[in-house]
Structure formats: C-alpha cells, structure tokens
C-alpha positions as CSV (number, residue, x, y, z in Angstrom):
1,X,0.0,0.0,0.0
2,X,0.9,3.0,-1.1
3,X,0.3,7.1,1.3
4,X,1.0,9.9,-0.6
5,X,2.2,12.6,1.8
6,X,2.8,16.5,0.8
7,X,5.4,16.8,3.3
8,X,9.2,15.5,4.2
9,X,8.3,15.8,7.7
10,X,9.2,13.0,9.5
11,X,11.9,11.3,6.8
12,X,15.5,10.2,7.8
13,X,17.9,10.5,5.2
14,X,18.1,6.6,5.0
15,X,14.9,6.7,3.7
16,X,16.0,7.9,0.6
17,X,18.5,5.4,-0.5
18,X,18.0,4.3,-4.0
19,X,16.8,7.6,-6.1
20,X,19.0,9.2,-9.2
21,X,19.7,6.0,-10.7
22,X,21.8,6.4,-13.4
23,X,23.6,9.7,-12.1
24,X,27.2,9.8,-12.1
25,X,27.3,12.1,-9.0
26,X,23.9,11.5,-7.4
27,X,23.0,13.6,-4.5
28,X,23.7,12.3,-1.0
29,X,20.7,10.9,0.9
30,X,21.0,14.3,3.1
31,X,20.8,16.3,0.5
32,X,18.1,15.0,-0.7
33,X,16.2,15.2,2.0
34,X,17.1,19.1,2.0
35,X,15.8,19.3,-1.3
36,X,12.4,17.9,-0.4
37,X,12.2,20.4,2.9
38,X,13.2,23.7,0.7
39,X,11.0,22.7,-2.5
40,X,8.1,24.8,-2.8
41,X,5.8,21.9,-3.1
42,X,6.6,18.0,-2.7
43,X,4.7,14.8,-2.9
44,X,6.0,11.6,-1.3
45,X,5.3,7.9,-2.0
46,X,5.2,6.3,1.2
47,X,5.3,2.4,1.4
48,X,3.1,1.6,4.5
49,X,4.9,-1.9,4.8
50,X,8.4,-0.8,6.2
51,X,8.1,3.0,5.4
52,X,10.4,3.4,2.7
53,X,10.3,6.1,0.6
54,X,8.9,4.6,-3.7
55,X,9.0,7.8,-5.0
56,X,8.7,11.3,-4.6
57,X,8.2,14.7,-7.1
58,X,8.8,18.5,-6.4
59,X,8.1,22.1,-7.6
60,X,9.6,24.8,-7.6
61,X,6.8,28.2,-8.6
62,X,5.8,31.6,-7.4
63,X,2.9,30.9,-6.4
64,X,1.2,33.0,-8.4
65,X,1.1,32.4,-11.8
66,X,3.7,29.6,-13.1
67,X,5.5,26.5,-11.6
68,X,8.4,24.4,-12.8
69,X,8.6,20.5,-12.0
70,X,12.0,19.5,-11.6
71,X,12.5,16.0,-10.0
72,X,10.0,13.0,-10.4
73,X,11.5,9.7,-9.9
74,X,10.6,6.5,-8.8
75,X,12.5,3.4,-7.1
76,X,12.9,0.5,-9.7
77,X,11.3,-1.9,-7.4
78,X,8.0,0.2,-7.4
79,X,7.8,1.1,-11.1
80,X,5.0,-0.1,-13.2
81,X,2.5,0.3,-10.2
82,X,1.0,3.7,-11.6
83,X,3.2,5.6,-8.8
84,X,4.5,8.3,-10.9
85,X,1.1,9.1,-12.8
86,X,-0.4,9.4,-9.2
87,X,2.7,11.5,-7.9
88,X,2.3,13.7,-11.6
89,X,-2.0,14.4,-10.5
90,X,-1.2,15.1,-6.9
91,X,1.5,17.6,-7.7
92,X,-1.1,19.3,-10.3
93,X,-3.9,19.5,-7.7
94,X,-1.5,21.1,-5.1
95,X,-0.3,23.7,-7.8
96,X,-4.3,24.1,-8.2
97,X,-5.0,27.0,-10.5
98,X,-1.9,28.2,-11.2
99,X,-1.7,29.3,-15.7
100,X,1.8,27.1,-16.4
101,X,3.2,24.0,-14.9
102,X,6.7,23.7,-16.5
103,X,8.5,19.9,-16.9
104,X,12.0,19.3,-19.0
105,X,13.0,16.3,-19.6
106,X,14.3,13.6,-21.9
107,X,12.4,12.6,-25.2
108,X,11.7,9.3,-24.2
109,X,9.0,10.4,-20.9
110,X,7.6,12.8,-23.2
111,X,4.6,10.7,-23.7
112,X,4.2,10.1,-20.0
113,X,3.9,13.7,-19.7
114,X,1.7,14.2,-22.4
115,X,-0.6,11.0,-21.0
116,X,-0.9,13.2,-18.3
117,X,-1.9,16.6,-20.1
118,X,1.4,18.0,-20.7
119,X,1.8,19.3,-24.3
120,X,5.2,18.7,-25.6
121,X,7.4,22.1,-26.2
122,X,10.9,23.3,-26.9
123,X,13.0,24.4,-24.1
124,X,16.1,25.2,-23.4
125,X,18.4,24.1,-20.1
126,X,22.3,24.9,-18.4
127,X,23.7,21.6,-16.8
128,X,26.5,22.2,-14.4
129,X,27.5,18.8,-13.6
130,X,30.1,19.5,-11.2
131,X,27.1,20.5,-8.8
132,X,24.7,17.6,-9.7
133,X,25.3,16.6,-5.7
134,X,24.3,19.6,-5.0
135,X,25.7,22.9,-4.3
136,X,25.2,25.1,-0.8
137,X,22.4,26.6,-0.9
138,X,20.7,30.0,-2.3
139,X,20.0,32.4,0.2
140,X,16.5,33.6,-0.2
C-alpha cells in the first residue's frame, strides 16, 4: 500500500536510498532530504509496509502564476505500479490554478507527460554537472 504525503516531515535521510539511478554524482541521501524540505511543493510515495520512501516529485513556482517540475522519480522496485502518474496528478492538484506547470525532460518520458496533459514544447536548459550533488544553498 501505497500514502502519498505532501510533506518531508518526518523522513530520515536513510529513507532515501536508491533515487538518481543512473547519475554519475547523485545527491547524498541528506541532501536530498534538503531538497524535499526547501522545494516549494513535494509529494512523497510512502510504502506503508516498512516506510520506505517509492518515489517522490517536487516544484519549484511563485505561487502565483507559473510553476516548474523538476524532479519525479521512482525506485525501480516500485515502477510499473501507476506511482509516478499518481505522484504527476497530486502535484497538479497542489499547484491548483496556477496558468503554467513547466516539466523538462528527456524525449523518451515525453509521452508520459503528455498522457498526463502536458503538451510537448521546446525548451532550453544549463547543466552544471560539477554541482549535480548539490551545491550550498541559495540564500532567499
């Protein structure tokens, strides 16, 4: 079974072992938990046998008009399960009427994004991947 929670409260950082498959310099569990506390908006998948952490999306908007989406992921051993749509429609109901909801990402998810609503655009991005563990953080 599957909770759906719209806060890190609560998480250790051990939690959060297994995310950024596939990075070369993958945040530290720490950091990642830091990055689900300073997000704007989050929305956890919570396995209620054990408590591990399936998967997880943020946002990043001004709350006022537009809203960027920059992490979904989900474990491998929960994929197929319908985890990420449900993540995808509980972030879009917590950015309720906002006018833009902003994704980038790879060619190949397009079509999960557009199952979802999305309409596929051109974008443009800067990668600095000396700081894909993360960098200290912005003052705000």
């Amino acid at each position: 079974m599957i909770e759906y929670r719209n806060t890190a409260e609560g998480l250790e950082p051990e939690q959060l072992r297994g995310f950024f498959e596939g990075w070369p310099a993958p945040p530290t569990p720490e950091t990642h938990l830091s990055i689900l506390d300073r997000s704007d908006a989050v929305v956890i998948a919570v396995s209620t046998s054990g408590e591990s952490v399936a998967g997880f999306i943020t946002a990043l908007t001004d709350g006022i008009l537009a809203a960027y989406i920059p992490l979904l992921e989900v474990r491998p051993q929960f994929r197929g399960q319908g985890i990420g749509r449900q993540l995808v429609e509980n972030m879009l109901k917590q950015l309720g009427g906002l006018y833009m909801v902003d994704v980038i990402c790879d060619a190949r998810v397009q079509g999960f994004y557009n199952g979802l609503g999305f309409t596929s655009s051109v974008g443009a991005s800067v990668r600095r991947y000396e700081h894909q563990g993360g960098s200290l953080p912005l003052r705000r």
